[in-house]
N, C-alpha and C positions, 0 to 999 in steps of 0.2 A: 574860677568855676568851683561849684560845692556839688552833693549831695542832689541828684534829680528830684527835684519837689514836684515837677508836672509835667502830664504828657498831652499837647493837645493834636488830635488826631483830624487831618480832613478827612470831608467826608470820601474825597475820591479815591484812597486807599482802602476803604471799608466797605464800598457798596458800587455795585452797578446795575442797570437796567436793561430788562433783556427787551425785545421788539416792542412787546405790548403795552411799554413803562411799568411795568412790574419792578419792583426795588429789590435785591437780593446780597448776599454777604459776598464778596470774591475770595475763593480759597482761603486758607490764614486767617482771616480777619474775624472771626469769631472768635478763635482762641485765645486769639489778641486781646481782645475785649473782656470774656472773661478773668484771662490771668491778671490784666490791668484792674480791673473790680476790686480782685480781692488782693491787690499788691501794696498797697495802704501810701501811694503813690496816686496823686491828684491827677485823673484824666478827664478829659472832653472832649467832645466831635464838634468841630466846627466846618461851615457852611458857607458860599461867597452867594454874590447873586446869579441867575441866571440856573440854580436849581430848581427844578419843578415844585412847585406845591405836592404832589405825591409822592416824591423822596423827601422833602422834611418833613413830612409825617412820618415816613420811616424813623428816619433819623429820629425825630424828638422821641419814639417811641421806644427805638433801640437804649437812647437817654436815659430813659427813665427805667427800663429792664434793669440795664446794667448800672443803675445809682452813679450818671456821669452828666457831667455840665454840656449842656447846647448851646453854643454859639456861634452867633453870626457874623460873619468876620470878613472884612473887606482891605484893601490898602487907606481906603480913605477915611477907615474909622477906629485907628488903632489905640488914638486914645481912649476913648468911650471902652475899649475893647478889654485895653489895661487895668480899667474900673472894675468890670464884671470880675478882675480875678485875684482881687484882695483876698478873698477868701483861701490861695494858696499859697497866700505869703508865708515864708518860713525864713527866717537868720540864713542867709547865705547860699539858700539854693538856686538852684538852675533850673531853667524850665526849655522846654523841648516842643518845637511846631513839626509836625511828620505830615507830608505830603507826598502827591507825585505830579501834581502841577507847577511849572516853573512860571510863578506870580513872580517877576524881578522885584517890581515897588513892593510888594508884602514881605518878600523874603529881606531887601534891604531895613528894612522899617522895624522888622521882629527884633532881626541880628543887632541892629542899631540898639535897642532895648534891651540887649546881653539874650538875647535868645539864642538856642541852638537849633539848626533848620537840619533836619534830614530829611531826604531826598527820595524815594524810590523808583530807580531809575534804570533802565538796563544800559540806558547808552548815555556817552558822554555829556555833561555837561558845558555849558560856555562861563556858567558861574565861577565868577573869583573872588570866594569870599572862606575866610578862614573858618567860620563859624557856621558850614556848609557839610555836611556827613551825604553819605548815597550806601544807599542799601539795594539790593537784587528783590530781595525775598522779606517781606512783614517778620518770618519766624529770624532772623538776624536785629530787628531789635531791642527784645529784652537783650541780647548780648553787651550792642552798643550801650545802653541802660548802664549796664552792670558797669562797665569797665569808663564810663564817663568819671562814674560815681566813686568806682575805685581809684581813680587818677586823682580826682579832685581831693579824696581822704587820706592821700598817701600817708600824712604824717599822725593819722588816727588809727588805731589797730585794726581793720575793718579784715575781715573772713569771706571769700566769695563760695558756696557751695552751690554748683551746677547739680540738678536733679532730673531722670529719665527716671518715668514710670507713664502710664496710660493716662488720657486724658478722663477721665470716668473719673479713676482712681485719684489724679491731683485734685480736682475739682472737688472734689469730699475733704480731702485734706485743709484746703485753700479754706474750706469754709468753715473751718475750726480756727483759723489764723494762722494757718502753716503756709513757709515757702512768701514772706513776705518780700518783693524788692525793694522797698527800702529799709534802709541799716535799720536792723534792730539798736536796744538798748546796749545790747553787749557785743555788737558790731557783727552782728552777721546780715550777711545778704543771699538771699536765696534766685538760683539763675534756671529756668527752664532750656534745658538741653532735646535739639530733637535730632533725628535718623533724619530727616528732609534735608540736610545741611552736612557737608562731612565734620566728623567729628571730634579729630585732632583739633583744628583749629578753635575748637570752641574749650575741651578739656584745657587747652593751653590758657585760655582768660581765665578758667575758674582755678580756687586752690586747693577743692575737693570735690568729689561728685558721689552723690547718692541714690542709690539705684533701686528698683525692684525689677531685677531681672526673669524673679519667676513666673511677671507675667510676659516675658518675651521669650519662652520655651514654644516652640516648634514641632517637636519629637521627643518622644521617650521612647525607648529602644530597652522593652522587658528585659530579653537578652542578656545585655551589659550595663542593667541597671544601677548595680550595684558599682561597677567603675563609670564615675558619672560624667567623669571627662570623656569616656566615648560614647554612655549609653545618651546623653540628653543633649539637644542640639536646640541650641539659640535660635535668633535673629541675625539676621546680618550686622543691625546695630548693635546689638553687647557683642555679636565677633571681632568688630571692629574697636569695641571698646576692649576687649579682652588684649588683643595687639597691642592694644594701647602702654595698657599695664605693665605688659611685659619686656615692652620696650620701656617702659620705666618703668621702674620696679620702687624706687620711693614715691610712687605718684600715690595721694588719699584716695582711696577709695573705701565706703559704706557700704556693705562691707566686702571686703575680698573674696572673690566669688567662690574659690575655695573650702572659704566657710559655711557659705549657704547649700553645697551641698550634699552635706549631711540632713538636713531639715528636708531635703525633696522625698525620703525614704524613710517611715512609719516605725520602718525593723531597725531601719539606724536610731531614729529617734529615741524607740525603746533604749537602744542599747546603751545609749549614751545617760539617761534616765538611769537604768541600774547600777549606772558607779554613783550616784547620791546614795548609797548607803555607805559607801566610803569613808562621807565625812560626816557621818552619825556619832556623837558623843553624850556621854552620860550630861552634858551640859545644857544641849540643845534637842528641839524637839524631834521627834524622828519619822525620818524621812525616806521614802520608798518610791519606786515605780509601780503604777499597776502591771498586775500579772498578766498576762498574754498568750499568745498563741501563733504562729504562723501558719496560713493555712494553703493551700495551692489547689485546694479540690475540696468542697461542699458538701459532695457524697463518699467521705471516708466513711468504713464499715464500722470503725472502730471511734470517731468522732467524740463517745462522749469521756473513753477511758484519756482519750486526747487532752481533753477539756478538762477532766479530774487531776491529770500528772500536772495540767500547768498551774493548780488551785483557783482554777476560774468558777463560781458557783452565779447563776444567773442572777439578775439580766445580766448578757454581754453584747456592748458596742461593737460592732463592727465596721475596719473604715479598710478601702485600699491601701494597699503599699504603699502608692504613688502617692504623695501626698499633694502637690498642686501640679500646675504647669500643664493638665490633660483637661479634659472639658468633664469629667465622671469622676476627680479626684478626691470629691465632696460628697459623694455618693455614700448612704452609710446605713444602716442598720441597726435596731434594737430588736436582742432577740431575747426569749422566755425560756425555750424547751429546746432540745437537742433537734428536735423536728420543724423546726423555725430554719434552721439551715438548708434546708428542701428547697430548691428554685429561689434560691436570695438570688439577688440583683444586682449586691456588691462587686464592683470590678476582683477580678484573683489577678495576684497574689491578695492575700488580704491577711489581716490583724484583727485577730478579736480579742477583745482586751475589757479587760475587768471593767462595770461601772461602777463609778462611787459618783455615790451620793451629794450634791454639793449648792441645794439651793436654790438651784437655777442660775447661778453667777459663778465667772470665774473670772481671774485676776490675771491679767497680763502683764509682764513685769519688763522693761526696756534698760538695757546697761548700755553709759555712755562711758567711759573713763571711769571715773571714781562717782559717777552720778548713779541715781536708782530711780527708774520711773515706772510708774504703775496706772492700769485704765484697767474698770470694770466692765465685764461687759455680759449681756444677757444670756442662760446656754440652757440646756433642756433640764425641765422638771426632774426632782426625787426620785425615789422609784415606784413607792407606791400611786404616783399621780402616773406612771408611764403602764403600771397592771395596769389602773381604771381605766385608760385611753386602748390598749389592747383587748380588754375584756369587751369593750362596746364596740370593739371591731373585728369581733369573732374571733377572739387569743393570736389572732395575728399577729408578726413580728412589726414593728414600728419604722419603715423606711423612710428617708427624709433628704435634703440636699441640703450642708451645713450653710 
C-alpha cells in the first residue's frame, strides 16, 4: 500500500431523501466534501442503479460545486469503471471506495483491484476481507486517510499534523492551499481533528496538532482577567485537549496555550511591546511601542492631563482590553478631541493608544523555528484621510469593528 491517491465516495454516505424525494446532505458529509476539494487528494461520488433521476442530479450537481468526479458504478461494470480513473493514476498509490452499502460482488471486485473498501457501518459485518475498514461516523475518515498513508510512508519522513479550528475559518485557509492531506513536498500531512469524536484517540495518530483556541473561548471573566488560567474558560474541546497536554507534557502542540495568553490582553501585549526597546542598538533601526493609556472609565475629570502624562497627542485608536475570544473584542474607536470620549461605545477596560500612520498596510510576521514569514494585509487610512472622513461626519469620533 502507498500514499492515498483517491477517495471515491458513494453516494449513500453523502445524501438522503426526506418524504417528498427531496435530496439533502446527511450530517458530516458536507464537511467532508469540502475538506476532500481542497485536500489535493483525488475524489468522486459515485452512484449504482436503482437511484432516482432526482438524486443524480443532485449528485452531478453537488460534482461539479465541489470540482469531483461523477461516476457510475455497478459490480458489473468495473472495467469500463477502471477506465474512467486513469486520470488518478499516480506511482504507487492507493485508492479508497467508502460506502454504507454492503455490495459483496462490488466490494469483492474493487478489493480484488488492490482497493481499500471502508464501510460505515454501526453494526457488525459478515465481510471477511482484509482490505475491509468500518467506520461509526464520516468525521473518523480523514483519520483513517492520514494513518493508511502514514503506514504505507513509514520508511519516508512523512510529519502528521492534526489541526482544530472552526469550519469558517479552515475553509479560508483550505482555499489558499493550507492543511493539504496528501504529503506535501517536504512530507507533511495535514489531519482535521473534531470535538464530535473523543479526542485522545485521534491526538494519539497525529505527531502534532495545531490549534486556534481563541476561537473556542466561552468566558472571560474581567475579574481574573489578568490570571488567564482562571479568568478565560474554553470549550470542552481544548479542556480536553488541555488534559491531554498535560498528561503528556512532550506531546507538539502549536502553540502551547500558555503562550497565547498573553496575546488575549491589549495591556499585556503593550507590555511586552515595551521591552523592544531593549534591543535598540546604535546598529539597528529603532524600535518602540506605541504609547498608551489604560483606561476603566471614559468620563475621568482629568482625561486629558491623562492623555498628555502618557504623550499621546491625537488621533488616538482605541481598542478593548480583551482582545479576542468575546463577540465586541473588535470593537474600536478613532478619536480626535478629548470629547470624542463622551458615550464611546468601546467595551472598558480599554487601551487607547497612539495612532501611527502606516499606509493603510501592515505586515504580519509568522516565526516557525529558524523560519521568518510574513503577509500583508489591508488596515485603515493615514490620518489625514481619517480628519476628512470625520469632518464629513460631523467631527465625530470614527467607530468601526476590525
Amino acid at each position: 500500500m502507498a500514499a492515498v491517491g483517491g477517495v471515491l465516495l458513494d453516494e449513500s454516505i453523502l445524501f438522503a431523501q426526506d418524504g417528498e424525494g427531496n435530496t439533502h446532505f446527511v450530517p458530516g458529509s458536507e464537511a467532508l466534501l469540502r475538506r476532500l476539494h481542497y485536500s489535493k487528494i483525488h475524489t468522486g461520488i459515485s452512484y449504482g442503479d436503482g437511484v432516482s433521476s432526482q438524486k443524480v442530479t443532485f449528485i452531478k450537481k453537488m460534482s461539479t460545486l465541489y470540482s469531483l468526479d461523477c461516476i457510475a458504478l455497478d459490480a458489473s461494470c468495473i472495467d469500463a469503471f477502471n477506465g474512467t480513473l486513469l486520470a488518478w493514476s499516480g506511482a504507487g498509490e492507493s485508492y479508497f471506495y467508502v460506502t454504507s452499502k454492503i455490495d459483496k460482488d462490488l466490494i469483492l471486485k474493487l478489493s480484488n483491484q488492490g482497493w481499500t473498501i471502508v464501510v460505515k457501518s454501526s453494526k457488525d459485518s459478515p465481510l471477511e476481507n482484509t482490505r475491509v475498514q468500518f467506520i461509526n461516523k464520516l468525521e473518523e475518515l480523514p483519520i483513517n486517510l492520514c494513518r493508511c498513508t502514514k503506514l504505507a510512508l513509514h520508511d519516508t519522513k512523512v510529519v502528521t499534523i492534526g489541526y482544530i479550528m472552526k469550519s469558517s475559518r479552515e475553509e479560508d485557509f483550505a482555499k489558499r492551499g493550507a492543511f493539504p492531506m496528501y504529503p506535501t513536498q517536504n512530507g507533511l500531512i495535514f489531519v482535521p481533528l473534531t470535538f464530535d469524536l473523543p479526542l485522545a484517540p485521534q491526538l494519539q495518530e497525529v505527531d502534532a496538532v495545531l490549534h486556534k483556541a481563541t476561537d473556542e473561548i466561552v468566558r472571560i471573566d474581567p475579574a481574573n482577567f489578568l490570571d488567564c488560567s482562571e479568568g478565560v474558560s474554553f470549550s470542552k474541546g481544548i479542556q480536553e485537549l488541555e488534559r491531554y497536554i498535560q498528561d503528556h507534557p512532550d506531546y507538539c502542540i502549536i502553540d502551547p496555550l500558555n503562550n497565547i495568553y498573553p496575546l488575549l490582553d491589549r495591556l499585556s501585549i503593550q507590555q511586552i511591546l515595551l521591552k523592544l526597546e531593549d534591543i535598540n542598538t546604535e546598529s539597528r533601526c529603532k524600535i518602540r511601542a506605541p504609547h498608551f493609556l489604560k483606561v476603566d472609565n471614559f468620563h475621568m475629570p482629568n482625561m486629558a492631563e491623562r492623555l498628555s502624562e502618557a504623550k499621546l497627542i491625537f488621533p488616538n485608536i482605541v481598542k478593548p482590553q480583551v482582545a479576542c475570544g468575546v463577540a465586541d473584542a473588535h470593537n474600536m474607536a478613532i478619536v480626535f478631541r478629548t470629547e470624542d470620549f463622551r458615550d464611546l461605545s468601546v467595551p472598558l477596560p480599554a487601551i487607547v493608544q497612539e495612532y501611527i500612520d502606516h499606509s493603510s498596510h501592515i505586515f504580519k510576521f509568522y516565526v516557525l523555528g529558524e523560519k521568518v514569514f510574513h503577509a500583508v494585509r489591508k488596515s485603515t487610512p493615514n490620518t489625514d484621510v481619517l480628519l476628512s472622513s470625520s469632518e464629513k461626519n460631523g467631527s465625530r469620533p470614527i467607530i468601526f469593528d476590525r
